[in-house]
DSSP file (Angstrom, degrees, kcal/mol; ACC not computed):
  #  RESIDUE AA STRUCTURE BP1 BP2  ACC     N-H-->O    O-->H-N    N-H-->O    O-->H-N    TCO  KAPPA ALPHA  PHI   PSI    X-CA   Y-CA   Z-CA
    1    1 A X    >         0   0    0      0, 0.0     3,-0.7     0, 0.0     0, 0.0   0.000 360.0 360.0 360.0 140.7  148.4   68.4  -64.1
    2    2 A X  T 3   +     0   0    0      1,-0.3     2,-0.7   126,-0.1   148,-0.1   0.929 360.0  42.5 -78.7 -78.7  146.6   70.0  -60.9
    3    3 A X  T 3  S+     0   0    0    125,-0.2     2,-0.3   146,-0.1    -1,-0.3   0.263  72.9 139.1 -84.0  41.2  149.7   70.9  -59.2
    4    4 A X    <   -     0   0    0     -2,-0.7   147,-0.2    -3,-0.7     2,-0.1  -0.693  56.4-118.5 -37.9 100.2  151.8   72.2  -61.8
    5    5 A X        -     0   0    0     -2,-0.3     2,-0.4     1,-0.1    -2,-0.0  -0.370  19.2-126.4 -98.6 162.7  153.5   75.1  -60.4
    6    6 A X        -     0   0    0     -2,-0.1     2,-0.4     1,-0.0    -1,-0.1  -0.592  20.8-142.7-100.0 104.3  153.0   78.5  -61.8
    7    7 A X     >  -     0   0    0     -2,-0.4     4,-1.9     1,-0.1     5,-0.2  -0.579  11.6-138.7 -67.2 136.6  156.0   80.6  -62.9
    8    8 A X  H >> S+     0   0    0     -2,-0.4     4,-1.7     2,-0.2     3,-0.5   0.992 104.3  49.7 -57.5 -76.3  156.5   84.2  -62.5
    9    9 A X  H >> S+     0   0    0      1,-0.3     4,-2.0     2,-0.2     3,-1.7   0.857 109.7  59.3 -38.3 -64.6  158.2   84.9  -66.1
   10   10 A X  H 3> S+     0   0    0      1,-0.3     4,-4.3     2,-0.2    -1,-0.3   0.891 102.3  45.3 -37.3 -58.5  155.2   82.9  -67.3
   11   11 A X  H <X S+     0   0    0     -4,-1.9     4,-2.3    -3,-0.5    -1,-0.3   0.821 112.1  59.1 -49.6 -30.9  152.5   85.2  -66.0
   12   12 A X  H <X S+     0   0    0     -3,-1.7     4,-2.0    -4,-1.7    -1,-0.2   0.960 106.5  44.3 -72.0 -41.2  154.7   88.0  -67.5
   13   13 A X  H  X S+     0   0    0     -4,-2.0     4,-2.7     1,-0.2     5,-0.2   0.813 112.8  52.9 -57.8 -32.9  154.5   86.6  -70.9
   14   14 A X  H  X S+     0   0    0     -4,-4.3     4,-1.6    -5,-0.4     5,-0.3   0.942 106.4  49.2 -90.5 -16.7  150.9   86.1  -70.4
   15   15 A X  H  X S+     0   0    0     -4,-2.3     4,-4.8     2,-0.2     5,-0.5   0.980 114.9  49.1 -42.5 -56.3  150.2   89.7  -69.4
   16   16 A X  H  X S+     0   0    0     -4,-2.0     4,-2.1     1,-0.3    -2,-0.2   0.964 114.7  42.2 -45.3 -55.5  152.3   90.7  -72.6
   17   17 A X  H  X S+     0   0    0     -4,-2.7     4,-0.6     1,-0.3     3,-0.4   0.924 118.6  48.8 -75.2 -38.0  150.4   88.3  -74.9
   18   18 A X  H  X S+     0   0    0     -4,-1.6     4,-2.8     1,-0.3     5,-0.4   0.962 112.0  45.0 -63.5 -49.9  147.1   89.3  -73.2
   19   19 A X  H  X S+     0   0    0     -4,-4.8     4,-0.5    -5,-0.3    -1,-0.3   0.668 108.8  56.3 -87.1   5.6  147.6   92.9  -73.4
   20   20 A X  H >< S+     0   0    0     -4,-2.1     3,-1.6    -5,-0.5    -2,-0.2   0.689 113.1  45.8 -73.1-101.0  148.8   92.7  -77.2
   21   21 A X  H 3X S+     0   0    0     -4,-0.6     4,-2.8     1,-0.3    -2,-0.2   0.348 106.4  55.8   6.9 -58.1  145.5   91.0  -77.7
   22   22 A X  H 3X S+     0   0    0     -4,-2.8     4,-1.7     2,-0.2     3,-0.5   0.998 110.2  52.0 -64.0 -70.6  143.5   93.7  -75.6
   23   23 A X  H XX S+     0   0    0     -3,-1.6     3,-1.6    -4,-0.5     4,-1.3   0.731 112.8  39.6 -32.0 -87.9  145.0   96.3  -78.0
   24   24 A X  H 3> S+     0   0    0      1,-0.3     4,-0.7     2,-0.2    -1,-0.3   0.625 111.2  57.5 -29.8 -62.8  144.1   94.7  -80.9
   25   25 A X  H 3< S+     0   0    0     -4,-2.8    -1,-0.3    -3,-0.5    -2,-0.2   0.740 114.6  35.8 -79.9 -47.2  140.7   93.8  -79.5
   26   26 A X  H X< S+     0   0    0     -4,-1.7     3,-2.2    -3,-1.6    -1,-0.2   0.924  99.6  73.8 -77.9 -45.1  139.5   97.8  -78.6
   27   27 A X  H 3< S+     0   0    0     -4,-1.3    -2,-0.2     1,-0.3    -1,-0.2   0.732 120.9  21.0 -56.9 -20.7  141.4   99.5  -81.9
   28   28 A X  T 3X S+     0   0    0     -4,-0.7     4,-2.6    -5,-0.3    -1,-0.3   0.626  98.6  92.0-112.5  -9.0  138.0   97.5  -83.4
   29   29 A X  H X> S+     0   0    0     -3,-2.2     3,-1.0    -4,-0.2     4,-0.5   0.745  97.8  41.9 -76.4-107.6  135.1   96.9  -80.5
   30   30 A X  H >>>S+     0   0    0      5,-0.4     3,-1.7     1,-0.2     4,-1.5   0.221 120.7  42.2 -19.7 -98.3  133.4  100.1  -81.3
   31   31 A X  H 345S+     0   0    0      1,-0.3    -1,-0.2     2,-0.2    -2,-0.2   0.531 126.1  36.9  33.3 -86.5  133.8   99.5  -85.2
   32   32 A X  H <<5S+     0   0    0     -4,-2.6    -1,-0.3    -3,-1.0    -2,-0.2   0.719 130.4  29.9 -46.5 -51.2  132.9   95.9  -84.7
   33   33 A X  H <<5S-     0   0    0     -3,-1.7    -2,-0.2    -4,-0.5    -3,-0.2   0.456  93.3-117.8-116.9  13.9  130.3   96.4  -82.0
   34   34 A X  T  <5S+     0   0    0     -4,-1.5     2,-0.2    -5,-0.3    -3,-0.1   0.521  85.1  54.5  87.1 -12.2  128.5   99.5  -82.1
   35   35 A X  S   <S-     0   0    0     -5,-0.5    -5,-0.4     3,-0.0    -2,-0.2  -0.932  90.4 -91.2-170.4 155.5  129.5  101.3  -78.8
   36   36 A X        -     0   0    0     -2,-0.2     2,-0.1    -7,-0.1   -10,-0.0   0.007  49.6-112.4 -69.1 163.6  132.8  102.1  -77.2
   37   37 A X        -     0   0    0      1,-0.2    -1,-0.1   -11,-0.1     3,-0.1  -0.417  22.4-126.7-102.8 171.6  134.4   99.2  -74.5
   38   38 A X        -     0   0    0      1,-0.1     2,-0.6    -3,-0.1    -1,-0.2   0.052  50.0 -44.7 -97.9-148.2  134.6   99.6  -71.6
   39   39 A X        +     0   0    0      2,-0.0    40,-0.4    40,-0.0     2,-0.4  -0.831  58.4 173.3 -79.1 130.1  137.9   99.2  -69.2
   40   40 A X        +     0   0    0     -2,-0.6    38,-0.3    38,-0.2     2,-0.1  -0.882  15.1 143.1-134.3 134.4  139.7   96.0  -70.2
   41   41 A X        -     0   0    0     36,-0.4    36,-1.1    -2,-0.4     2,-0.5  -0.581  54.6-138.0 166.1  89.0  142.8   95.5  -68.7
   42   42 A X  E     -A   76   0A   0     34,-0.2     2,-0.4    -2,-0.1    34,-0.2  -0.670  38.9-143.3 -89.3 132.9  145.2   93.1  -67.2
   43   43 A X  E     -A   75   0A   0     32,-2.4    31,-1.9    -2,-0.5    32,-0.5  -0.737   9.1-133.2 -93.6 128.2  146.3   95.2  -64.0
   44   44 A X  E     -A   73   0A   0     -2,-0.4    29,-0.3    29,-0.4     2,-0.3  -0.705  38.1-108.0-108.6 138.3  150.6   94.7  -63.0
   45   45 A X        -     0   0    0     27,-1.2    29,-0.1    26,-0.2     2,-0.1  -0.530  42.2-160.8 -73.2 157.5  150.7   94.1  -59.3
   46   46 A X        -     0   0    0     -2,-0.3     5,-0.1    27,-0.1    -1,-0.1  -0.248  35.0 -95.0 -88.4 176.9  152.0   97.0  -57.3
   47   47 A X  S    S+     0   0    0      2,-0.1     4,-0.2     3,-0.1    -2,-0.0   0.724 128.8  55.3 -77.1 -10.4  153.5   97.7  -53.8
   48   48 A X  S  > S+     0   0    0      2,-0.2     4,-0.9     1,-0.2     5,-0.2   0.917 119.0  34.8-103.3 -57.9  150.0   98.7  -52.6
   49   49 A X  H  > S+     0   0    0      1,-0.3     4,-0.7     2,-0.2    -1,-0.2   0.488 106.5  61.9 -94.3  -2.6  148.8   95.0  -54.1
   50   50 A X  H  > S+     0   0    0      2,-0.2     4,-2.5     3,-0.1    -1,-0.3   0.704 107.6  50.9 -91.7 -21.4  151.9   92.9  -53.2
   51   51 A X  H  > S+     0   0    0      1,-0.2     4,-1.1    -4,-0.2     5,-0.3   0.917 113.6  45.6 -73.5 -17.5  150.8   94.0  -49.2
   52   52 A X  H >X S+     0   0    0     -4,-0.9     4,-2.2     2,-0.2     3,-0.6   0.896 107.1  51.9 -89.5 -25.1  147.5   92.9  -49.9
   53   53 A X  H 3X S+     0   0    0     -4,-0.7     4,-3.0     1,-0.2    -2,-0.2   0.973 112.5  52.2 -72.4 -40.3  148.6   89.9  -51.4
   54   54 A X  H 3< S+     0   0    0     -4,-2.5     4,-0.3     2,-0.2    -1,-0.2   0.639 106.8  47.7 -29.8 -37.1  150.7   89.5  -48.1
   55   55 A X  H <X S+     0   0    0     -4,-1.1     4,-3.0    -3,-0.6     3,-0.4   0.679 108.9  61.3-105.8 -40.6  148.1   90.0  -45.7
   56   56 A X  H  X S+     0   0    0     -4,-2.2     4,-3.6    -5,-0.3     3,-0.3   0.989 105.5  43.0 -34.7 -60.3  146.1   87.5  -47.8
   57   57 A X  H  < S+     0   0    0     -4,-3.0    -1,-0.2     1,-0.3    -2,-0.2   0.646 112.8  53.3 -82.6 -12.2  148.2   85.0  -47.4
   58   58 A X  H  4 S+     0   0    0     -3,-0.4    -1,-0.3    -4,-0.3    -2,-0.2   0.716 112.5  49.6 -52.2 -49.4  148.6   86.0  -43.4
   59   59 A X  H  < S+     0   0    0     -4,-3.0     2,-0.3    -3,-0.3    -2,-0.2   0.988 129.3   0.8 -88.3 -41.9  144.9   85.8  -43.2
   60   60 A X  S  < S-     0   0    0     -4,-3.6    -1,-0.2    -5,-0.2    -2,-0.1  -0.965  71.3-110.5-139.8 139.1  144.5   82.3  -44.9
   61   61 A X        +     0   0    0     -2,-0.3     2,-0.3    -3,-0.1    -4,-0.1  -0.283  49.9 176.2 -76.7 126.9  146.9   79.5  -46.6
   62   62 A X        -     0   0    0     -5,-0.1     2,-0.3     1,-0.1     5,-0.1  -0.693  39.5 -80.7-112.7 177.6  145.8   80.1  -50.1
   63   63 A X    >   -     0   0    0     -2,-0.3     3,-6.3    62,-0.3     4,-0.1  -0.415  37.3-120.0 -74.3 124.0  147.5   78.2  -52.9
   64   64 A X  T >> S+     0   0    0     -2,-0.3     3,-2.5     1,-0.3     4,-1.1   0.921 108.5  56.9 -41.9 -52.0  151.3   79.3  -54.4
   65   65 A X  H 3> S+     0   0    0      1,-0.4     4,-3.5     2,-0.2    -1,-0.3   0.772  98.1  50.8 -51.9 -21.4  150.2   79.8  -57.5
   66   66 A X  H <4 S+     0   0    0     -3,-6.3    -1,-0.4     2,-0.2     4,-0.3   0.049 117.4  48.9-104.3  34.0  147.5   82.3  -56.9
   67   67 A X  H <> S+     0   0    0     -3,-2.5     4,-1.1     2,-0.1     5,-0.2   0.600 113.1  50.9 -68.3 -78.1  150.8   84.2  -54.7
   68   68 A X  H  X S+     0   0    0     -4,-1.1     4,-1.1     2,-0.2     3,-0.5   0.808 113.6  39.4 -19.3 -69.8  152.5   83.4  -57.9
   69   69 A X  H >< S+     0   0    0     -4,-3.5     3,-3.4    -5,-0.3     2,-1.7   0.772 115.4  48.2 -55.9 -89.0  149.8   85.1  -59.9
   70   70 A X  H 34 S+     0   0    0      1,-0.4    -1,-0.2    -4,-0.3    -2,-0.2   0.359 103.4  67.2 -63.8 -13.7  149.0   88.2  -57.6
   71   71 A X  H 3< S+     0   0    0     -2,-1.7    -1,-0.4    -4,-1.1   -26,-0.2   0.800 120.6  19.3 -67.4 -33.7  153.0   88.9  -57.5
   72   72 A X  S << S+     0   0    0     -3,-3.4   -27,-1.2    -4,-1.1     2,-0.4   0.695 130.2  48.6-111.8 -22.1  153.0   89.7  -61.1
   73   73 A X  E     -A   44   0A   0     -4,-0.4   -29,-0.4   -29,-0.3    -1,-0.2  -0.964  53.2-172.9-126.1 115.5  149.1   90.5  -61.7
   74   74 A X  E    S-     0   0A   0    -31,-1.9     2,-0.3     1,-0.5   -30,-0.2   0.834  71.2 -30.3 -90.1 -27.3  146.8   93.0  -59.4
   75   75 A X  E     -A   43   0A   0    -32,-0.5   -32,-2.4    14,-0.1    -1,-0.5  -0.981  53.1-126.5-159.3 173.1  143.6   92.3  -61.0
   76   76 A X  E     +AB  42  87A   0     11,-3.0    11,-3.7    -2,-0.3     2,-0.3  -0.993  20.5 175.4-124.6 116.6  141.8   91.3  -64.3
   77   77 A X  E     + B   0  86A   0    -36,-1.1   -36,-0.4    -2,-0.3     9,-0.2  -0.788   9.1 164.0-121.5  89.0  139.1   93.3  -65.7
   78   78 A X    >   +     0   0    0      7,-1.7     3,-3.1    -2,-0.3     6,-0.3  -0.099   7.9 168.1 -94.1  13.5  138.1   91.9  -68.9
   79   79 A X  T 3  S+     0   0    0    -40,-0.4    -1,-0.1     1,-0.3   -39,-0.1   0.548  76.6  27.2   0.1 -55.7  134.4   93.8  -69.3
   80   80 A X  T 3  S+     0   0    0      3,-0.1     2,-0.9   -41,-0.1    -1,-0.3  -0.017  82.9 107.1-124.2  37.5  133.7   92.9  -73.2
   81   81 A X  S X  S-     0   0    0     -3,-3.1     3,-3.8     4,-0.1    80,-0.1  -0.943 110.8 -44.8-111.1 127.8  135.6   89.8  -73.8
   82   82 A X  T 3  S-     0   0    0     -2,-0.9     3,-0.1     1,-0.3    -1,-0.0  -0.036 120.5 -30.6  31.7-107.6  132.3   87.5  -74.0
   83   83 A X  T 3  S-     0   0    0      1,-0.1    -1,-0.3    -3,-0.1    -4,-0.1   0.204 119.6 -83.7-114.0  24.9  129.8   88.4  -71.0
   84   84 A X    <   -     0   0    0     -3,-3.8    34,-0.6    -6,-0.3     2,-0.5   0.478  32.0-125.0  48.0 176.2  133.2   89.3  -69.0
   85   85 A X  E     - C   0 117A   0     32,-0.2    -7,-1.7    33,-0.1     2,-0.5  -0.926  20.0-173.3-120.8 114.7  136.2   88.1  -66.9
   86   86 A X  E     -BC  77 116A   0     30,-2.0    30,-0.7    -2,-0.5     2,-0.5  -0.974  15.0-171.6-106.4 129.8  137.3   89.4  -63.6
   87   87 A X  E     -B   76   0A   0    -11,-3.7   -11,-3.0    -2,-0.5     3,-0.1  -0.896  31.9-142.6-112.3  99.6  140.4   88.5  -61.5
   88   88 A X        -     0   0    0     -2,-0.5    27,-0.1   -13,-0.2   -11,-0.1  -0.008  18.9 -95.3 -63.5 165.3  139.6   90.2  -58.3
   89   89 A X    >>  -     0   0    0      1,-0.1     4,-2.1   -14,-0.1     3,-1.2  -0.201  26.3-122.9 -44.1 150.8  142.5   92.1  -56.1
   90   90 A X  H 3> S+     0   0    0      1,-0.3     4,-0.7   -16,-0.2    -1,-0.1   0.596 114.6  58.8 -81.6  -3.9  143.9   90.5  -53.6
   91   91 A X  H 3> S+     0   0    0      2,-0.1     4,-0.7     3,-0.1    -1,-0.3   0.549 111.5  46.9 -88.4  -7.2  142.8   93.0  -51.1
   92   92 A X  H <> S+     0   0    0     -3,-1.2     4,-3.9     2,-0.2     5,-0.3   0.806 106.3  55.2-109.2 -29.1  139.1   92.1  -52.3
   93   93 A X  H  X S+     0   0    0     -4,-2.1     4,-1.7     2,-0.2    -2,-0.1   0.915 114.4  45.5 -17.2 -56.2  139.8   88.1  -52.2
   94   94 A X  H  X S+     0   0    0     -4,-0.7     4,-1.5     1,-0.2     3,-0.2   0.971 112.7  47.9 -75.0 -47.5  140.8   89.0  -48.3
   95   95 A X  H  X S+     0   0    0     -4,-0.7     4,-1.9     1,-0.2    -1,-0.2   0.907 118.8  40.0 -89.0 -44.8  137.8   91.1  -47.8
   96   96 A X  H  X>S+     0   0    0     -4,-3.9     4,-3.8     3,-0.2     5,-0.6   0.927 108.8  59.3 -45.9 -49.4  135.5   88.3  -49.3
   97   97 A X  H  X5S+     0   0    0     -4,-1.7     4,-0.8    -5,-0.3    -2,-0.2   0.915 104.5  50.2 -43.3 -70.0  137.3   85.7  -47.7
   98   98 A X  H  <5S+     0   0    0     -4,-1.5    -1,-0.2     1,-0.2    -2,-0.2   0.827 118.3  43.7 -42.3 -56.1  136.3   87.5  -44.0
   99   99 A X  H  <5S+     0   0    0     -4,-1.9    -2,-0.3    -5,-0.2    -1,-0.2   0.923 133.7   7.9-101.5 -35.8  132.8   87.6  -45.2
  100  100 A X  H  <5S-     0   0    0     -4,-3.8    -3,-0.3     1,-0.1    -2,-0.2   0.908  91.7-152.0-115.2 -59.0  131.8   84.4  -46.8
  101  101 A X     << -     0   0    0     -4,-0.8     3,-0.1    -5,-0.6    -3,-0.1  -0.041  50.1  -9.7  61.9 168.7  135.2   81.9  -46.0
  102  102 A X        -     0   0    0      1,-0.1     2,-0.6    -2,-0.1    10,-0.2   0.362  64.4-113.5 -23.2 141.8  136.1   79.4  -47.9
  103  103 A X  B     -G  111   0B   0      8,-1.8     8,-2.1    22,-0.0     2,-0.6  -0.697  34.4-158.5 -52.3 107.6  134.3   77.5  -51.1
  104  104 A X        +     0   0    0     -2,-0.6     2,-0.4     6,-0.2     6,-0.1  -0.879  18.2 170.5-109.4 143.8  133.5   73.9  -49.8
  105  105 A X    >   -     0   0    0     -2,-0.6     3,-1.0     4,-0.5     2,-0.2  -0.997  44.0 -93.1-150.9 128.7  133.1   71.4  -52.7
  106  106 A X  T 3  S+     0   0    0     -2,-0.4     3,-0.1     1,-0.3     4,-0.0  -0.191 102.5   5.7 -72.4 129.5  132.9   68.0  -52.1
  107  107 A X  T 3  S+     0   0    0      1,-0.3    -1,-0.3    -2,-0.2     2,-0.2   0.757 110.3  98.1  73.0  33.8  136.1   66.0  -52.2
  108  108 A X  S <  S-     0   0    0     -3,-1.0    -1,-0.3     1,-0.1    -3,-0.3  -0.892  85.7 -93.5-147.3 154.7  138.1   68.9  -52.6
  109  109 A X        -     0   0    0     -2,-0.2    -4,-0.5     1,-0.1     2,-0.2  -0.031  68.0 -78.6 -56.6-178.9  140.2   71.1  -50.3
  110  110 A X        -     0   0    0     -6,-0.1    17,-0.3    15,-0.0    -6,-0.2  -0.765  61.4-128.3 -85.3 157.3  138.0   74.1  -49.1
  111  111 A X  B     -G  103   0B   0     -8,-2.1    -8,-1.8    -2,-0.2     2,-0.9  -0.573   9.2-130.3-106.3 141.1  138.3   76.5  -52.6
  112  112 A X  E     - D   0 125A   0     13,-0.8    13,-1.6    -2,-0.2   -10,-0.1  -0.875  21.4-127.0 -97.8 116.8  139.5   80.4  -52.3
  113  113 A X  E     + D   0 124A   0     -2,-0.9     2,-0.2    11,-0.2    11,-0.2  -0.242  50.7 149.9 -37.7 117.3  136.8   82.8  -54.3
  114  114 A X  E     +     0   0A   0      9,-3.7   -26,-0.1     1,-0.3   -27,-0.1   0.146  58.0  16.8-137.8 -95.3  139.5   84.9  -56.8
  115  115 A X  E     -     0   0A   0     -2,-0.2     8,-1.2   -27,-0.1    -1,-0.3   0.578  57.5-169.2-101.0-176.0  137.6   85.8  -60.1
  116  116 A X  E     -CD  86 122A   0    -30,-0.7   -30,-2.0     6,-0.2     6,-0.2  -0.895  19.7-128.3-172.6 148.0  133.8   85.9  -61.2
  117  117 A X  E >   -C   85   0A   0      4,-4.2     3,-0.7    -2,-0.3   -32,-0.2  -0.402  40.3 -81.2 -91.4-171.5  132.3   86.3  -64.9
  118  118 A X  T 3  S+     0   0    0    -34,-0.6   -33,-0.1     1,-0.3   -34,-0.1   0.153 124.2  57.4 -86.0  22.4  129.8   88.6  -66.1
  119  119 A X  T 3  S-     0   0    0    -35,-0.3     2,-0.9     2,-0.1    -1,-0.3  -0.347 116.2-105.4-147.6  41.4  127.3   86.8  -65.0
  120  120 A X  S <  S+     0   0    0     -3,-0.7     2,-0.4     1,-0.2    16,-0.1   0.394  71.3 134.2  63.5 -10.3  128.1   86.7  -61.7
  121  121 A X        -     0   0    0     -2,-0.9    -4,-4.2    16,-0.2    -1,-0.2  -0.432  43.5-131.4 -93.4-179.6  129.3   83.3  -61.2
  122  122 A X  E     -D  116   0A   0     14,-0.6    12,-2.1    -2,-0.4     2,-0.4  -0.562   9.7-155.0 -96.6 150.7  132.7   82.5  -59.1
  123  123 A X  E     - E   0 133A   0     -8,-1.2    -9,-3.7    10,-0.2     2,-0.4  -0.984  12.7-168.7-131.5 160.7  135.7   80.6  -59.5
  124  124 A X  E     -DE 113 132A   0      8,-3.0     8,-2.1    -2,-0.4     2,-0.4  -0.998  17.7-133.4-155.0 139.8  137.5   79.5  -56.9
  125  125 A X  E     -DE 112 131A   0    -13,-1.6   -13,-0.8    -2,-0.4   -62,-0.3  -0.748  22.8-159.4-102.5  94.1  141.3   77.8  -56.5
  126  126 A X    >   -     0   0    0      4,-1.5     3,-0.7    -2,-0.4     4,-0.2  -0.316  33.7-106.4 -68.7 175.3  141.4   74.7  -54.1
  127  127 A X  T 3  S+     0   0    0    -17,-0.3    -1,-0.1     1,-0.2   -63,-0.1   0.519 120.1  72.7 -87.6 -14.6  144.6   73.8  -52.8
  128  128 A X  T 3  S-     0   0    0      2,-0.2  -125,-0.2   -65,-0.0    -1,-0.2   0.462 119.1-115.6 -88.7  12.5  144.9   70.9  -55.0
  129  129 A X    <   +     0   0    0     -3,-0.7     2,-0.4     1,-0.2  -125,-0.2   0.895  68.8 136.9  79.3  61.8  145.4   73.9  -57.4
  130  130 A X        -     0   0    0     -4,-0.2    -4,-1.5    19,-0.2    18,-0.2  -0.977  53.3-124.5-101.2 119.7  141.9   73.4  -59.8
  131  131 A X  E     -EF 125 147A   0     16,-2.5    15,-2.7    -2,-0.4    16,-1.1  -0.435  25.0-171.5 -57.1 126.0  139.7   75.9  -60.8
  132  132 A X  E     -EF 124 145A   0     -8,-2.1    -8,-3.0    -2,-0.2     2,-0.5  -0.954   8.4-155.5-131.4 128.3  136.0   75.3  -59.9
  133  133 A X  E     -EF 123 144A   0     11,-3.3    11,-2.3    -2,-0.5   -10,-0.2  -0.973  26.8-112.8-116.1 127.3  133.0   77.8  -61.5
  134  134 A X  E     - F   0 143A   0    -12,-2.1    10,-0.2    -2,-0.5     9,-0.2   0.171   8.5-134.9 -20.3 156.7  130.1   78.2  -59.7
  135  135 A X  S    S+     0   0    0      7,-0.7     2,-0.3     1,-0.3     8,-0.1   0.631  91.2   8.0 -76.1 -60.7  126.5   76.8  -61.0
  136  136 A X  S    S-     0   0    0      2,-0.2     2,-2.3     6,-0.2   -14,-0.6  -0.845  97.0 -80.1-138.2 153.5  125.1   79.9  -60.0
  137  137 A X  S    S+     0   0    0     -2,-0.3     2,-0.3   -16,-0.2   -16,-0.2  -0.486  95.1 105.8 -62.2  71.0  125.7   83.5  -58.7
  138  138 A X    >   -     0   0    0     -2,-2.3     3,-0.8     1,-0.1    -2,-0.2  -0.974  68.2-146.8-152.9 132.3  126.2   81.8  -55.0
  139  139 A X  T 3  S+     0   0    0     -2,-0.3    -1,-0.1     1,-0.2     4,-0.1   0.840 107.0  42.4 -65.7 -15.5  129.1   81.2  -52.8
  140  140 A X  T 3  S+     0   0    0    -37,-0.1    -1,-0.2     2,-0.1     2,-0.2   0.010  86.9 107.0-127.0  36.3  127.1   78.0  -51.6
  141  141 A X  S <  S-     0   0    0     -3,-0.8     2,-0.2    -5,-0.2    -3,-0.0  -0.468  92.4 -79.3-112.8 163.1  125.6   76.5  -54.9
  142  142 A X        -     0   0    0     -2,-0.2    -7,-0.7    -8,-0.1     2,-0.2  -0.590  55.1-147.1 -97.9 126.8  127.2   73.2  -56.4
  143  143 A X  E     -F  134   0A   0     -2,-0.2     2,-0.3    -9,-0.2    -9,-0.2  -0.800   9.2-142.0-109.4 139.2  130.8   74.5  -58.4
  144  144 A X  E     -F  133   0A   0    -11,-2.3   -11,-3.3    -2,-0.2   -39,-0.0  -0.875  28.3 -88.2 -93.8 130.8  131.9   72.7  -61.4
  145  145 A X  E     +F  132   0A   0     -2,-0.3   -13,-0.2   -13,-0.2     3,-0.1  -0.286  50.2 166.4 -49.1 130.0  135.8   71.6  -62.8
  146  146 A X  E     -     0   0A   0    -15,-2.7     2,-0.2     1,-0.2   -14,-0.2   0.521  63.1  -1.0-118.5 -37.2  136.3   74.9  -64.7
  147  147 A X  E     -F  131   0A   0    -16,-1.1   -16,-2.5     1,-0.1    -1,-0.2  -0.864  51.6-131.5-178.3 118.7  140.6   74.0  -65.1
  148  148 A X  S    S-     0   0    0    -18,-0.2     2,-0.3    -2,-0.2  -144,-0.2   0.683  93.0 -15.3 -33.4 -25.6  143.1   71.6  -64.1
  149  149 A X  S  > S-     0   0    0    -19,-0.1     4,-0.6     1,-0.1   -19,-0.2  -0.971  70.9 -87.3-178.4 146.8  145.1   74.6  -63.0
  150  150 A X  H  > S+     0   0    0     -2,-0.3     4,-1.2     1,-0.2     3,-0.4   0.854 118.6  55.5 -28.3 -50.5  145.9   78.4  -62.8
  151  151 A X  H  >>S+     0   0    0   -147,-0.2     4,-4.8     1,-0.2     5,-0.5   0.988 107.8  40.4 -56.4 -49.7  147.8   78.1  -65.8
  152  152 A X  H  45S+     0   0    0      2,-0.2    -1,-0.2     3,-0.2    -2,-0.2   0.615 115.8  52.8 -90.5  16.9  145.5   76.6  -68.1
  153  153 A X  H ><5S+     0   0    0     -4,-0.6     3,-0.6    -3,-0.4     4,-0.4   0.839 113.0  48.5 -79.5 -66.6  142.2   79.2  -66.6
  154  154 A X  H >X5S+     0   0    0     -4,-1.2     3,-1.1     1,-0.3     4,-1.1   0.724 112.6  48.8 -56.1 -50.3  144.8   82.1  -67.3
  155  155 A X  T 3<5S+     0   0    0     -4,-4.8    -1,-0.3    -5,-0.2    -3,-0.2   0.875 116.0  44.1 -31.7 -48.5  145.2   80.2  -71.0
  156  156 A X  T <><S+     0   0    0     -3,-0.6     4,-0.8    -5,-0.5    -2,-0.2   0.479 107.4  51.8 -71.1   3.7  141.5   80.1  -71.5
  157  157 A X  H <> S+     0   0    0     -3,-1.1     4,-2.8    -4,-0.4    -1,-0.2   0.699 114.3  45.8-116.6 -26.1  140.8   83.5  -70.4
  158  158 A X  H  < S+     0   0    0     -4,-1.1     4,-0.4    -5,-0.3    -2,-0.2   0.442 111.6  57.0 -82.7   7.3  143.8   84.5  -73.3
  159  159 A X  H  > S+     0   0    0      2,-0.1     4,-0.8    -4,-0.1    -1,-0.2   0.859 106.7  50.4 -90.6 -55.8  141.7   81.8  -75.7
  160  160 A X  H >X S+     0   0    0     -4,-0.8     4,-1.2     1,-0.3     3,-1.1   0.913 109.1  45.7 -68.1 -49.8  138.5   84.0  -75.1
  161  161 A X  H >X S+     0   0    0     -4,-2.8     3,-2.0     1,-0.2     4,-0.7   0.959 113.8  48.1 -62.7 -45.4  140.0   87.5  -76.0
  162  162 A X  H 34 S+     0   0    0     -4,-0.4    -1,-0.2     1,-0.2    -2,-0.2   0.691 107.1  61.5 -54.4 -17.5  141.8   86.2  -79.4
  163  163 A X  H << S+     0   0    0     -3,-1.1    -1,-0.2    -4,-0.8    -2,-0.2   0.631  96.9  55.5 -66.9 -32.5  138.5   84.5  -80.3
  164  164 A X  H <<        0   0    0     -3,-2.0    -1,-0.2    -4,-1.2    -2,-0.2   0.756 360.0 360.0 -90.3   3.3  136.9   87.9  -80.2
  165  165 A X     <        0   0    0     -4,-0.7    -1,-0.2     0, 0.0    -2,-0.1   0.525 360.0 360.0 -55.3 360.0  139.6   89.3  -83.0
């Protein structure tokens, strides 16, 4: 379901279960791949990142759930799980946000840019709380359904790293 809303205690469990995983996953990437990993990391919001998440949400109505996330979470930097994962800050959301504005994707609320792979496309969280990934590395290129919801991108992104065990 699209608007399924997003629990705090969930996101804590999936930080836990992610960053077991991320353990696991470096105590072998060198071993396994032949050079050392890079930073991989699910990032615990702060006071510094709950004001930015604040001021986010000041500058534009973004969707509870990605409040939800960014209360528990300050970023994702996931570098060697598959071509990598980002979940930017919410101070770099705002600062995107300012320069590009909103995702518009047809039939859809306008989308807020929060993450990007390693290959440089975006996703971005409409209000009808679906994940949409870019085509291309472009804010203004045709985005594809990526996830029904926050919950189940934030499942897939905890799919990718146990896949590389």
């Amino acid at each position: 379901m699209a608007d399924e809303q997003l629990e705090t205690e969930w996101v804590r469990g999936w930080c836990e279960q992610a960053d077991a995983a991320l353990t696991e996953l470096m105590q072998s990437f060198q071993a396994r791949r032949g050079f050392p990993p890079g930073r991989n990391v699910v990032a615990r919001a702060t006071n510094e990142s709950h004001g930015a998440t604040d001021k986010l949400v000041e500058l534009t109505p973004i969707p509870s759930n990605l409040t939800t996330m960014y209360w528990v979470i300050g970023e994702v930097s996931l570098p060697d799980v598959d071509s990598g994962y980002f979940v930017h800050p919410a101070s770099t959301v705002a600062s995107d946000f300012r320069e590009y504005g909103a995702v518009q994707i047809d039939g859809e609320e306008p989308a807020l840019v929060f993450a990007s792979d390693g290959g440089g496309h975006l996703f971005a969280l409409a209000g009808s709380g679906r994940i949409w990934r870019s085509t291309t590395a472009s804010w203004f290129d045709q985005f594809d359904l990526a996830a029904a919801n926050l919950r189940e991108f934030l499942e897939g992104l905890a799919g990718r790293i146990s896949g590389q065990l």
